[in-house]
C-alpha positions, 0 to 999 in steps of 0.5 A, spaced: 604 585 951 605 583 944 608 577 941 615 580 940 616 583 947 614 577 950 621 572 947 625 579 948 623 578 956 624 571 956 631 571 952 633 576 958 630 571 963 635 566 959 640 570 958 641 571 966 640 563 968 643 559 962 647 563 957 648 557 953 641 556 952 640 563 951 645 563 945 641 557 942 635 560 941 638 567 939 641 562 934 634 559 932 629 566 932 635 571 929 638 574 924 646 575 923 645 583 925 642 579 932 635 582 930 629 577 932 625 574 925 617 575 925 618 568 922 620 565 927 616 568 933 611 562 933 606 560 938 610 553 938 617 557 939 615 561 945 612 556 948 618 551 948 623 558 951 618 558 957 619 551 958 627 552 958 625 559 962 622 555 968 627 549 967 632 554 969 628 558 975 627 551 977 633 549 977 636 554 981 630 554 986 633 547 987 640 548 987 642 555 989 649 553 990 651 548 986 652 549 978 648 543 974 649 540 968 644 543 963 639 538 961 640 537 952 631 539 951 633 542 944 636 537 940 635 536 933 
């Protein structure tokens, strides 16, 4: 899989278990047309989305039935 699939089936993973979070990062790796920037696409980036991805597996494997407030990890 290469570097551009790999952030496009993360962002899905995010987009189902935290939407807020999800916009963040489209916000940060995309253009205004909604298109992923090569530029943007780092090893660093794609590192920090697989921790958010696995916080909110986690998170939802703890507490299934309750919501939760998202913990503020991509603060400037």
């Amino acid at each position: 899989m290469n570097m551009k699939a790999q952030f496009e089936t993360a962002l899905n993973t995010l987009n189902e278990t935290n939407q807020m979070l999800c916009d963040y990062w489209l916000s940060e790796l995309c253009d205004d047309d909604g298109n992923l920037l090569d530029e943007k696409l780092t090893k660093d980036n794609y590192r920090r989305i697989e921790t958010d991805v696995l916080a909110q597996e986690l998170k939802e494997l703890d507490y299934p039935d309750e919501s939760y407030i998202m913990d503020n990890d991509f603060a400037d």
